[in-house]
VOMARZA-189633 format. One record per residue: z, y, x of N, C-alpha, C, O in turn; residue in one letter. Coordinates in steps of 0.2 Angstrom, whole numbers, padded with zeros to 4 digits, always signed. Layout:
ZYXZYXZYXZYXA/...
***
This chain:
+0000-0006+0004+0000+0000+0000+0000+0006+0004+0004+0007+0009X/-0005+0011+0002-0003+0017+0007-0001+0024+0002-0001+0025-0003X/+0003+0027+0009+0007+0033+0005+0001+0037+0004-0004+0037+0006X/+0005+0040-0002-0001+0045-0006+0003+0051-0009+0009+0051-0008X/+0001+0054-0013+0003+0060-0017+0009+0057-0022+0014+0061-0024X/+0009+0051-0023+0018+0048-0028+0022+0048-0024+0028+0050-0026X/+0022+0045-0019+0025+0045-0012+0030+0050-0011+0036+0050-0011X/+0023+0055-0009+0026+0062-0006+0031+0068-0011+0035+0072-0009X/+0029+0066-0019+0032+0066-0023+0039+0065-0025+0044+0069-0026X/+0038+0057-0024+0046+0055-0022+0051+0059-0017+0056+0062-0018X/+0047+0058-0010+0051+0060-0004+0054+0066-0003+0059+0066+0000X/+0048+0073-0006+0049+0077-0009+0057+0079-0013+0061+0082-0011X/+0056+0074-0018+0064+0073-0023+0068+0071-0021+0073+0074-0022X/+0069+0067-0016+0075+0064-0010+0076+0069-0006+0082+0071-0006X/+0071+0073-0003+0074+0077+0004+0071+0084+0004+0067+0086+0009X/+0073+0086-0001+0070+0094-0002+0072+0099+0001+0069+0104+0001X/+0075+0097+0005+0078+0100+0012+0072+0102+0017+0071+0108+0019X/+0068+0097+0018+0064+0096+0024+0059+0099+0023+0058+0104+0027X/+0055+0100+0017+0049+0103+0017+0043+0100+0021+0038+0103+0021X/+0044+0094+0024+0037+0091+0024+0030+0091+0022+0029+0091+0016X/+0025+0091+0029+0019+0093+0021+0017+0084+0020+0021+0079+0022X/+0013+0082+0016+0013+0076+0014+0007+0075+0018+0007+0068+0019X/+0001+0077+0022-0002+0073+0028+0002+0073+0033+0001+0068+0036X/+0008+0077+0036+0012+0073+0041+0016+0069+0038+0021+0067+0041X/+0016+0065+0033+0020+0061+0031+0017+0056+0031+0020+0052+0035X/+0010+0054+0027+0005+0050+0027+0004+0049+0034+0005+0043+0034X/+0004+0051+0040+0001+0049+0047+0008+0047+0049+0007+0043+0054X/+0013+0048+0048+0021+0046+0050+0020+0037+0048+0020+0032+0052X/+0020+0038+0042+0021+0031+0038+0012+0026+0040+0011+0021+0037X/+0008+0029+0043+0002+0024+0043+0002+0018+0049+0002+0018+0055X/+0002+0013+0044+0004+0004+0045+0008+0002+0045+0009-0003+0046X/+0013+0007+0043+0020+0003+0041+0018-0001+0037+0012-0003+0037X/+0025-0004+0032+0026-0010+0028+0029-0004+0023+0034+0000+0024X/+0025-0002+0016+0030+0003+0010+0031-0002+0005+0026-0004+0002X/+0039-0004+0004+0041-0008-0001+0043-0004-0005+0046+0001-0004X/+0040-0007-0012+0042-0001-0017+0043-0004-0024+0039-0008-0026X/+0047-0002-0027+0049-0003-0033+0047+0004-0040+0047+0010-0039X/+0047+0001-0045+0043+0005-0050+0046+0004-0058+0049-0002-0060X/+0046+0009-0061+0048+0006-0068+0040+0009-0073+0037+0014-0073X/+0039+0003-0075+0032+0007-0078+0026+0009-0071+0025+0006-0066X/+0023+0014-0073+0018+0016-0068+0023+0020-0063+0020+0022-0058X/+0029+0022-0064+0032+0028-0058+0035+0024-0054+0039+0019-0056X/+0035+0028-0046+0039+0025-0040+0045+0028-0044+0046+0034-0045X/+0050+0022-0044+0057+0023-0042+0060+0024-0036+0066+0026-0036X/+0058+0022-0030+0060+0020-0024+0057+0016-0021+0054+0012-0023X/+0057+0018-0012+0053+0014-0009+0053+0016-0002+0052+0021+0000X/+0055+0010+0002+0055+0011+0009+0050+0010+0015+0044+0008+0016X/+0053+0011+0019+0045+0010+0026+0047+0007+0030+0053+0008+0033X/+0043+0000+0032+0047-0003+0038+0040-0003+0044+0034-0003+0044X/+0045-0001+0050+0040-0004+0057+0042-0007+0061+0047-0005+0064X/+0039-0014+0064+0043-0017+0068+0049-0021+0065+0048-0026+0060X/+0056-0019+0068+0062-0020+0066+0065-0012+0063+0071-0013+0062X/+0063-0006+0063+0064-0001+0061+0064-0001+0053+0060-0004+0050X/+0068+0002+0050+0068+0005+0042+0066+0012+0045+0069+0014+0050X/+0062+0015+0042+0062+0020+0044+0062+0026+0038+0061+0032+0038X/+0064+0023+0034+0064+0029+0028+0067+0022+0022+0064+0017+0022X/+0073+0025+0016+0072+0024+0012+0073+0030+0005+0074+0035+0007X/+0072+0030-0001+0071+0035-0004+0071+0031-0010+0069+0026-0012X/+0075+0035-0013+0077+0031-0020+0079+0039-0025+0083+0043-0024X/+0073+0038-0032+0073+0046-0037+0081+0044-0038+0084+0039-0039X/+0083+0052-0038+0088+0054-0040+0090+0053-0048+0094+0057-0050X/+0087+0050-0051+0088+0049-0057+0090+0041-0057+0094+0038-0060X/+0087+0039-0054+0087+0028-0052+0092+0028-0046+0092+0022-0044X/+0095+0032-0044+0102+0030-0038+0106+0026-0042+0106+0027-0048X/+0109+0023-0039+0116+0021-0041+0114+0014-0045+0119+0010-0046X/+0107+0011-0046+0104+0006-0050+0105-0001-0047+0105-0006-0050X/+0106-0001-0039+0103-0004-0034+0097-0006-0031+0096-0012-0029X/+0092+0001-0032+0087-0001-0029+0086+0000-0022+0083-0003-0018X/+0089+0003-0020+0090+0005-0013+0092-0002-0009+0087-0004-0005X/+0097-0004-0010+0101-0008-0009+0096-0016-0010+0098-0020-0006X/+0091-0017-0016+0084-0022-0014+0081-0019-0011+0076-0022-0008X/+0081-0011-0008+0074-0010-0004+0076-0012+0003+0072-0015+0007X/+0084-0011+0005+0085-0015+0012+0086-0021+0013+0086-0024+0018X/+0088-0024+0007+0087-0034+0009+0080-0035+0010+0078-0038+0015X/+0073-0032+0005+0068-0035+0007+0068-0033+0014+0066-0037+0018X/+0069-0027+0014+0067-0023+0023+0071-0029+0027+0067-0032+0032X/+0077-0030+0026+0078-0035+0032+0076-0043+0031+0078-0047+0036X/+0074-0045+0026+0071-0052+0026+0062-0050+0031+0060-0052+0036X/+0060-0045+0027+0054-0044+0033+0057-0044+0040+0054-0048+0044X/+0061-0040+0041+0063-0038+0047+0066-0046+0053+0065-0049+0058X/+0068-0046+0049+0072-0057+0051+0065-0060+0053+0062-0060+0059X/+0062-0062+0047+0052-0065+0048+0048-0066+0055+0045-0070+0058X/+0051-0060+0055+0047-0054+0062+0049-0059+0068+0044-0060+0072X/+0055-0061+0070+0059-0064+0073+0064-0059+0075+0067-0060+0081X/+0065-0054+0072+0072-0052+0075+0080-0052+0073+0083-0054+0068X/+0082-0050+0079+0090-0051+0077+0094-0046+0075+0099-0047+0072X/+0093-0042+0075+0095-0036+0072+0089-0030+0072+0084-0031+0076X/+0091-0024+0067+0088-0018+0063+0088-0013+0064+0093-0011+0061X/+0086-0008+0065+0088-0001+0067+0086+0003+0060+0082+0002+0056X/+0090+0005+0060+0089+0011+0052+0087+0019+0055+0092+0022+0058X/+0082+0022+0053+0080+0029+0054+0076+0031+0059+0073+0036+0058X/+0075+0028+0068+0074+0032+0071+0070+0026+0076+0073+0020+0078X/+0063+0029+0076+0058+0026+0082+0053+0029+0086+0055+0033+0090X/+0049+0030+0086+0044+0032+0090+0039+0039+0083+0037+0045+0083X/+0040+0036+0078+0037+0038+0069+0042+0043+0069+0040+0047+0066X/+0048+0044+0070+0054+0048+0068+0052+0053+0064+0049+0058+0067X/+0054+0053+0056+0050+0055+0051+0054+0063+0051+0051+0068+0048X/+0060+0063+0054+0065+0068+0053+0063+0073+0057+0064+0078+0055X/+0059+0071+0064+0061+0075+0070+0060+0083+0068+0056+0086+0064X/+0066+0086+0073+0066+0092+0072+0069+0094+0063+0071+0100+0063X/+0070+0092+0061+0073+0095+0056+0083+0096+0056+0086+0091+0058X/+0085+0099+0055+0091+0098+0052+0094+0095+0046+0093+0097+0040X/+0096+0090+0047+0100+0086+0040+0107+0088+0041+0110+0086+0046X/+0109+0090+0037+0114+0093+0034+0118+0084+0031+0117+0079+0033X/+0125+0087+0026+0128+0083+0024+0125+0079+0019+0127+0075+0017X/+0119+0081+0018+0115+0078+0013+0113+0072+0013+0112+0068+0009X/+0113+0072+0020+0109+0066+0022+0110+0059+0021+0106+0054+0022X/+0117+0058+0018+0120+0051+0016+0116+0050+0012+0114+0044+0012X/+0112+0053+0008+0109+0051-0001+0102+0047+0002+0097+0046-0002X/+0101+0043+0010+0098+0039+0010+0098+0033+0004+0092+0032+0002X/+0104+0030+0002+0104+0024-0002+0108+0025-0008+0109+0021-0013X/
***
């Protein structure tokens, strides 16, 4: 699946902070792994895996609290296991979706 305008959407509604434009997002997240969950036609959530990297998870602020977050990193980590690894890293690799931004307290609202 590739990121697109629902996506940046979503990512947009998670981290209104950043102000990202949605082609650096697109070229961040290109060949990951975006798992994603939906109710009907709209993303509820949905994460990006590379490697053994999570590099983003994002769950709408209206669907938190559901446990969707929470199947976006069991898949991420049964993918991640597959892979053959032993462990995970969450947030930060070479794609560093963040870089340069300031995350504030806000930042927990990963999952």
């Amino acid at each position: 699946m590739k990121f697109d305008s629902q996506f940046f959407s979503l990512f947009s509604e998670c981290f209104p902070m950043l102000g990202t434009a949605g082609r650096v997002m697109e070229e961040k997240l290109e060949g990951t792994d975006l798992l994603v969950r939906k109710s009907g036609s709209e993303i509820t959530g949905f994460a990006a895996v590379d490697g053994n990297t999570v590099l983003l998870v994002c769950v709408h602020p209206e669907h938190q609290g559901k446990g969707i977050g929470s199947s976006l990193l069991e898949e991420a980590e049964e993918i991640i296991r597959s892979r053959g690894y032993d462990r995970a890293v969450l947030g930060r690799s070479e794609r560093d979706i963040f870089w340069g931004a300031v995350i504030d307290t806000m930042s927990h609202r990963f999952f």
